[in-house]
C-alpha positions as CSV (number, residue, x, y, z in Angstrom):
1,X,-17.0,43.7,53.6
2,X,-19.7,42.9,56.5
3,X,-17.9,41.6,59.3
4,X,-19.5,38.0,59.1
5,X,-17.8,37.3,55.8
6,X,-14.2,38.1,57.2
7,X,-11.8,35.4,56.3
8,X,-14.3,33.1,54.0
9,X,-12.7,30.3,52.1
10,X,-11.7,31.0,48.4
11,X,-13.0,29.3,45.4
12,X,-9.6,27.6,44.5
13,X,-9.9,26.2,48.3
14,X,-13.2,24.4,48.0
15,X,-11.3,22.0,45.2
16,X,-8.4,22.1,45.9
17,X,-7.0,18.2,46.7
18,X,-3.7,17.8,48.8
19,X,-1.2,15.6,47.3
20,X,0.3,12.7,49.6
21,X,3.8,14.4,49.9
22,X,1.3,17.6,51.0
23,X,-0.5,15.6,53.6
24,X,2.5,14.3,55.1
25,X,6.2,15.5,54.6
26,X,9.8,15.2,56.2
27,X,10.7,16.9,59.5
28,X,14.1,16.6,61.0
29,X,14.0,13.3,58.9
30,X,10.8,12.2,60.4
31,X,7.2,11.5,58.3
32,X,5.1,15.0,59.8
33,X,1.2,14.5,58.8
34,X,0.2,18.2,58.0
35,X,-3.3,17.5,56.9
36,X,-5.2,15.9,60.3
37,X,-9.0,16.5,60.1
38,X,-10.3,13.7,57.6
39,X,-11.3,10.3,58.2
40,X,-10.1,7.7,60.7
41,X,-9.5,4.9,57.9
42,X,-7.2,7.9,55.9
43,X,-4.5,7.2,58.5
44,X,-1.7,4.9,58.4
45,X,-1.6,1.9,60.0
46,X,1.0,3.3,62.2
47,X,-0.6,6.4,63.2
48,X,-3.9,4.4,63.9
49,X,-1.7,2.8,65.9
50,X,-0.3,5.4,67.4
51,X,-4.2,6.7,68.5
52,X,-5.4,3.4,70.6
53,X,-2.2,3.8,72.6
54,X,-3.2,7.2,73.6
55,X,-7.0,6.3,73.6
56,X,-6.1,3.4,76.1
57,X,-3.7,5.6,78.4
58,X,-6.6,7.9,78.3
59,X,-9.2,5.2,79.8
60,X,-6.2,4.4,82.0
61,X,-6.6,7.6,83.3
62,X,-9.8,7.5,84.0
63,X,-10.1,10.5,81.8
64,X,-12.8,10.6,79.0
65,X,-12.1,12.4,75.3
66,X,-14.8,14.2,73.6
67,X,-16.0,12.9,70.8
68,X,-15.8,16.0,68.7
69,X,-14.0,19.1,68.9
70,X,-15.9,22.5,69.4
71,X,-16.2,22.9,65.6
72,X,-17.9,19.5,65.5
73,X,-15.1,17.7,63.9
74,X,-13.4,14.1,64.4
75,X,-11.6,14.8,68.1
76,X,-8.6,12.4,67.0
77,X,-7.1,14.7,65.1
78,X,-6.7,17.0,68.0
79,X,-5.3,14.4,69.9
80,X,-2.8,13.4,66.5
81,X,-1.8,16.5,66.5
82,X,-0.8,16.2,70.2
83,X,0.9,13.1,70.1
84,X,2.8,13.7,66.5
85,X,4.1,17.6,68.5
86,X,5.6,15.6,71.7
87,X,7.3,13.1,68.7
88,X,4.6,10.5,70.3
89,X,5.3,10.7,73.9
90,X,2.0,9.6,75.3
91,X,2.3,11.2,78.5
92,X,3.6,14.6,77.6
93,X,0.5,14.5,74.8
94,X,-2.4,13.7,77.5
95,X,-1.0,16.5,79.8
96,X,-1.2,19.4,77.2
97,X,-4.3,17.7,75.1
98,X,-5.9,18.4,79.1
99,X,-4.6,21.6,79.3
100,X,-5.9,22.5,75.7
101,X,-9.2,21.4,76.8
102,X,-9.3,23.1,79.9
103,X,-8.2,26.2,78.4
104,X,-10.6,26.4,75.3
105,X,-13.0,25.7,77.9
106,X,-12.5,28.5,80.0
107,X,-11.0,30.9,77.7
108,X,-13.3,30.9,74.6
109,X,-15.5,32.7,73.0
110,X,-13.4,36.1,73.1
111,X,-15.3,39.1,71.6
112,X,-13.4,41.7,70.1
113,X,-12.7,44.1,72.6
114,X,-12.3,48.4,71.9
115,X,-7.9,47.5,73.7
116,X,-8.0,45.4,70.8
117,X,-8.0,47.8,68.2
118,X,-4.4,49.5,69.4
119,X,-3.3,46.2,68.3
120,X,-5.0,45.7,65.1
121,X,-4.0,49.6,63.9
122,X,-0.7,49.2,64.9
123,X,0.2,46.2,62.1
124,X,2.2,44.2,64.9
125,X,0.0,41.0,64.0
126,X,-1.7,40.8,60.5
127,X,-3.2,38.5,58.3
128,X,-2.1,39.1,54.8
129,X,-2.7,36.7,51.4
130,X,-2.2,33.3,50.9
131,X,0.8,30.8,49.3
132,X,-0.3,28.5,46.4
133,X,-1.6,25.6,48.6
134,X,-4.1,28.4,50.1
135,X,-2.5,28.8,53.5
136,X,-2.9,32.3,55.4
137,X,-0.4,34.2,55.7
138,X,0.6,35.8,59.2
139,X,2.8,38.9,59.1
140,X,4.4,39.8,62.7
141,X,6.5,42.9,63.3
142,X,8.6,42.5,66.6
143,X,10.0,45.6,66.4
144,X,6.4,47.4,67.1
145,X,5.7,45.7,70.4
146,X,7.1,48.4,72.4
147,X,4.4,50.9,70.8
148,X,1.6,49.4,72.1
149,X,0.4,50.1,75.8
150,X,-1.5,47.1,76.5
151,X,-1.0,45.1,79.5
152,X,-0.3,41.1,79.3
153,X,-3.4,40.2,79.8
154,X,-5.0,41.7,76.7
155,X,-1.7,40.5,74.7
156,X,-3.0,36.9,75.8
157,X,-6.7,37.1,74.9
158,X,-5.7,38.8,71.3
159,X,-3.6,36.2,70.5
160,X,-6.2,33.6,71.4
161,X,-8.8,35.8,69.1
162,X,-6.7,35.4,66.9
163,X,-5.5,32.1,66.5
164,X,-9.2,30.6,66.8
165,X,-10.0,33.5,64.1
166,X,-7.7,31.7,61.7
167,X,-8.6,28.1,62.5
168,X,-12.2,28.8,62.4
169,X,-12.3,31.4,59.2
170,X,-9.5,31.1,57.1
171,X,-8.8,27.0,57.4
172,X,-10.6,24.5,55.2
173,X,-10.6,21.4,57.3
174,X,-8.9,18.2,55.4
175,X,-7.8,20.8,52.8
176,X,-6.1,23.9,54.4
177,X,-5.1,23.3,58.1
178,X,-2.0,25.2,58.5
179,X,-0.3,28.8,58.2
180,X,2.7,30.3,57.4
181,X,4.1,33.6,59.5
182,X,6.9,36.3,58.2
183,X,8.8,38.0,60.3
184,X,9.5,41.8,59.8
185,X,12.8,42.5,61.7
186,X,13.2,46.0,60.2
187,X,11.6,48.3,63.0
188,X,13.7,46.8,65.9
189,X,16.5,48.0,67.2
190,X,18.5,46.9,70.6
191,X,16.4,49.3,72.4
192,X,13.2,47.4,71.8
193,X,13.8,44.2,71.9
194,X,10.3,42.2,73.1
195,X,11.3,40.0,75.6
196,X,7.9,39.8,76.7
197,X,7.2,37.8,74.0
198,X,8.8,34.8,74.9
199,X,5.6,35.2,77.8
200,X,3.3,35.5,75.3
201,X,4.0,33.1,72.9
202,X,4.4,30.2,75.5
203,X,0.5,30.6,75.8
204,X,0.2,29.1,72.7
205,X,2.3,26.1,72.9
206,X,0.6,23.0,73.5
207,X,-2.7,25.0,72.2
208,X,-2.5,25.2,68.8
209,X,-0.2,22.6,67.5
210,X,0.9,21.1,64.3
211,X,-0.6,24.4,62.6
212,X,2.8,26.0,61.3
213,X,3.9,25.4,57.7
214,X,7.1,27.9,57.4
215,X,8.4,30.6,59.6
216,X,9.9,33.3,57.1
217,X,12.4,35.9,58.5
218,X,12.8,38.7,57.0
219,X,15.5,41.9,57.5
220,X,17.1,40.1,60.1
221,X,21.0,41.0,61.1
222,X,23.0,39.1,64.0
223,X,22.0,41.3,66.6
224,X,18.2,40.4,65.9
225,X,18.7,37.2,65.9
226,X,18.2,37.7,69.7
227,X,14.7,37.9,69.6
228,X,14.7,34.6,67.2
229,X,16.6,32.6,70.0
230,X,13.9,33.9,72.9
231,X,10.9,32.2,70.6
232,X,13.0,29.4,69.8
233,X,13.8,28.1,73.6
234,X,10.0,28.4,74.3
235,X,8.7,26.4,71.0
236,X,11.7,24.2,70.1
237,X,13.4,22.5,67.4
238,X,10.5,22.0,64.8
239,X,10.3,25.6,65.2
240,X,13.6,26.2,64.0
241,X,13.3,23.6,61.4
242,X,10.2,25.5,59.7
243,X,12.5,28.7,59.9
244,X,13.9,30.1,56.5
245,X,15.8,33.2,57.1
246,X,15.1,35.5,53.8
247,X,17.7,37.3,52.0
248,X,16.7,41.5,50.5
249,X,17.6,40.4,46.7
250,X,17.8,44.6,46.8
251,X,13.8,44.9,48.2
252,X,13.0,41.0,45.7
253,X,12.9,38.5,48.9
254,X,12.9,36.0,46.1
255,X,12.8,33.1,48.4
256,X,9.8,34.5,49.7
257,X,8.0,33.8,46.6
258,X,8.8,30.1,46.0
259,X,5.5,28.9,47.0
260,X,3.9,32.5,47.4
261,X,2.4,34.6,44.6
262,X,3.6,38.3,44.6
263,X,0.7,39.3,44.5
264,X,-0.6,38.3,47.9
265,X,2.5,40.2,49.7
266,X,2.7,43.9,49.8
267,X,5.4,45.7,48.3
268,X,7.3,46.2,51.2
269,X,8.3,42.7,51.4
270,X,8.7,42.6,47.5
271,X,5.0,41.6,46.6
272,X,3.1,43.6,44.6
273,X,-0.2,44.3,46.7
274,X,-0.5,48.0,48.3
275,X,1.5,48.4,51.6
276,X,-1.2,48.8,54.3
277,X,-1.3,51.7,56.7
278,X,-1.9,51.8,60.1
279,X,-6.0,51.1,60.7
280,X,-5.7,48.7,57.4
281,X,-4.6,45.3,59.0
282,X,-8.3,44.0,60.6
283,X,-9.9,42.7,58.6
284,X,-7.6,40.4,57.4
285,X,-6.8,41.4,53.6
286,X,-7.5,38.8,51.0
287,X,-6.7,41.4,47.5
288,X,-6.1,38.7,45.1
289,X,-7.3,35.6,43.5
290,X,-4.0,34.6,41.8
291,X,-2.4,31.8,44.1
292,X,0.2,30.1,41.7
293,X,3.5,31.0,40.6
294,X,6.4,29.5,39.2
295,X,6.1,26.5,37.1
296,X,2.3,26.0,38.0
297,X,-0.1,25.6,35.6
298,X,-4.0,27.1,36.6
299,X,-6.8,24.9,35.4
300,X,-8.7,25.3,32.7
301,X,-11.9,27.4,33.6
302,X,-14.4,25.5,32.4
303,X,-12.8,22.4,34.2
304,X,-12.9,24.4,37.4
305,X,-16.8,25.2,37.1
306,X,-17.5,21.0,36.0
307,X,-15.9,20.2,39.9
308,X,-18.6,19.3,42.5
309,X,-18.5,21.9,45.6
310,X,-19.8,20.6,48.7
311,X,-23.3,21.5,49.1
312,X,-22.3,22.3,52.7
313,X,-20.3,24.9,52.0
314,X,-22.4,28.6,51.9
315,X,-20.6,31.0,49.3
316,X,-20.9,35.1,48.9
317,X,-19.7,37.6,46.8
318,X,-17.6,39.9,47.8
319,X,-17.8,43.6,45.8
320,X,-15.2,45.2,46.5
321,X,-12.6,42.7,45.5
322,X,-14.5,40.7,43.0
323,X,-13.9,37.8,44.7
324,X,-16.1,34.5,45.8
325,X,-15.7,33.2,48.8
326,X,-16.5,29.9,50.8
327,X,-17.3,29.6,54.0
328,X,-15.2,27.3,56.3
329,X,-17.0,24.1,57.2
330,X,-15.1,24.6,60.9
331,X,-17.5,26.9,61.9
């Protein structure tokens, strides 16, 4: 696949409509918006709210918001997403929506650099498949940090790669804004236990908020559990609240698949894809175009090809899986 079509938008994405319960949902009893970039007058009253507030505390300041974000989208919902992750703390939301600012600013672009690729070989941090409402999938294996010889500051600026390569290539603003990550606990042992990581993942909060769906953890005994509480004081209670600790089921992980099609997870984790090998995980590996499972019934075909698709939206075909893909309209 030629590197700039890495990550393109499926088919299914393009018209694909969120339901209201999929646009916003309970948190720790509280209404959580998960779908942010799309119109202004789409907001509740409350959350429009919720936005002068914060616009006026901004003028206040003396501080002037951009209109758009880099990708050329409404700024608000950066900010929404800002205010909803400090549970509307006004304050707490201008100081890290400065900070992300500031840091996108200095930090970005990042190019891929050759440190990088003892990352990407090593299957640490992959994306792997989607669930049924198209969301990437992230898999991380803990238990391979202490492998890799790379000093923090290349950690940092792969993560960043990384996390603007999923917002910008594998999200479909309005329609597919967030991820889910599962966690491989089987290759660590008390010996290896990444404490660095609580470092490295304290980067990201305040960055990228409001962009995790469901945290899946996978082979994961008391003694592990460790590593879980390290993350967890750095990116708090909704954190733990996305967290669903998955059972073997003898090699099934059933409750993996409640909202994930086998055949977008590899067989290690009981999907049925191909377990990739080390040199395999970059770029990200999109094998199937089956997204639904369980009760869900696929659309009739011919109903499919009748739907409009954005004429802004560029589309290839990709050989070697057979598959069309879209391209992101964050770019």
């Amino acid at each position: 696949m030629e590197e700039e079509n890495i990550g393109k938008i499926p088919y299914y994405a393009t018209i694909y409509r969120p339901k209201e319960d999929e646009l916003i949902n309970e948190l720790l009893g509280k209404p959580t918006r998960r779908i942010f970039e799309i119109p202004l007058e789409k907001y509740h009253e409350e959350e429009k709210q919720k936005l002068i507030e914060f616009y006026e505390y901004c003028i206040n300041k003396n501080y002037i918001l951009p209109k758009e974000n880099k990708s050329g989208k409404f700024f608000y919902a950066n900010c929404f997403r800002q205010l909803q992750g400090y549970d509307f703390d006004i304050e707490k939301a201008f100081n890290d929506l400065v900070k992300e600012i500031n840091f996108k600013d200095e930090k970005l672009p990042i190019e891929i650099s050759d440190e990088f690729k003892k990352i990407t070989d090593s299957g640490f941090l992959y994306i792997h498949g989607r669930d049924k409402y198209y969301r990437p999938l992230i898999i991380l294996n803990p238990g391979i940090f202490s492998t890799i010889d790379c000093s923090l500051e290349v950690w940092d600026k792969f993560g960043i790669f990384l996390m603007e390569f999923l917002v910008k290539k594998c999200l479909l603003p309005s329609k597919v804004e967030n991820w889910n990550i599962i966690v491989d606990f089987s290759h660590l042992s008390m010996g290896n236990i990444p404490y660095k990581l609580k470092d490295i993942f304290s980067i990201f909060k305040g960055i990228y908020r409001c962009r995790l769906y469901k945290v899946y953890l996978l082979n994961m005994n008391f003694v592990f559990s460790l590593v879980w509480n390290l993350v967890k004081m750095v990116m708090g209670a909704n954190l733990e609240a996305k967290a669903c600790k998955v059972d073997s089921n003898d090699g099934k992980y059933d409750l993996l698949f409640q909202i994930i099609n086998r055949s977008q997870v590899e067989k290690k984790f009981g999907g049925t894809a191909e377990d990739l090998k080390p040199g395999e995980y970059f770029p990200p590996k999109f094998i199937s175009d089956n997204y639904f499972c369980g009760d869900d019934k696929e659309e009739d075909e011919d109903e499919k090809k009748e739907k409009n698709i954005e004429k802004n939206i560029d589309y290839y075909h990709d050989y070697d899986s057979n598959m069309i893909f879209y391209e992101a309209r964050s770019d």
